[in-house]
N, C-alpha and C positions, 0 to 999 in steps of 0.2 A: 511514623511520619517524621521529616525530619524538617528542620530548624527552615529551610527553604520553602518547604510546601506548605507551611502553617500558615507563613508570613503570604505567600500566595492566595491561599483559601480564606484567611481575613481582608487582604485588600478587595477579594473579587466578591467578599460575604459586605462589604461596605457599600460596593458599587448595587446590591441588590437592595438592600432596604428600600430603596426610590422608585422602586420599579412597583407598577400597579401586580393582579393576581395571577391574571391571564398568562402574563410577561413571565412573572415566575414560575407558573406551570409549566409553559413549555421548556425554559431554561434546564428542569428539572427532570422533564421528559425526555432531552435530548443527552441529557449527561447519563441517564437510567438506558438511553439504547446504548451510547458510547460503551458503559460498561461488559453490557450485555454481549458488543462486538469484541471489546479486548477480551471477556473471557473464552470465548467462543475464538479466536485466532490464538491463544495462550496456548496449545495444546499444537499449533503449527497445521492448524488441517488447509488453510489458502493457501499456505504456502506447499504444503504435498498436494496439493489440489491439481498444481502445477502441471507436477511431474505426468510422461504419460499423457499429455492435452495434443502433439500432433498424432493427427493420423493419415495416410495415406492408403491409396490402393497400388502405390508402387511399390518394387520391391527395395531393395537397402541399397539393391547395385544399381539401380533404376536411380536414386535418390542419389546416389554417390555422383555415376556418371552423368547427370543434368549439371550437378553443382560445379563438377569440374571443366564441362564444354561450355558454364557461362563465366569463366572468370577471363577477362580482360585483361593483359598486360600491355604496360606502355613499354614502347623502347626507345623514349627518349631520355635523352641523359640530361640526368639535374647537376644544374653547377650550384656550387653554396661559395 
C-alpha cells in the first residue's frame, strides 16, 4: 500500500466511526461487491465480452455497400 492510500483509507476510517451499524454494513457491502467486480474484470473478460457483440444477417458487401450509399458529402467550400 503506499504512503497515498494509507493516508486515504485513514481519512475515510475517521469519516466512519460516526456512522451508526446499518450505515457501516452496507458501506462494507458495497466495497465487498466493488472488489468482487475488479477481480472479476482483472482478467479483461468485459472488455473481450465486446469483441464479436455485432451481428447481422447481412452479408460484409451487403454492410460495406449500405455504409458507403449513406455517406453525405458537402460541396461547399469552407473559407477560414
Amino acid at each position: 500500500m503506499t504512503v497515498a492510500n494509507k493516508n486515504i483509507v485513514d481519512a475515510y476510517s475517521g469519516l466512519f466511526e460516526g456512522l451508526d451499524v446499518v450505515t457501516k454494513s452496507k458501506i462494507v457491502k458495497n466495497l465487498s461487491d466493488s472488489i468482487k467486480r475488479s477481480e472479476s474484470n482483472r482478467d479483461g473478460e468485459e472488455f473481450f465480452k465486446a469483441f464479436g457483440a455485432f451481428e447481422s444477417e447481412k452479408s460484409t458487401e451487403e454492410i460495406i455497400s449500405d455504409i458507403k450509399s449513406s455517406r453525405k458529402f458537402r460541396k461547399k467550400d469552407l473559407n477560414f
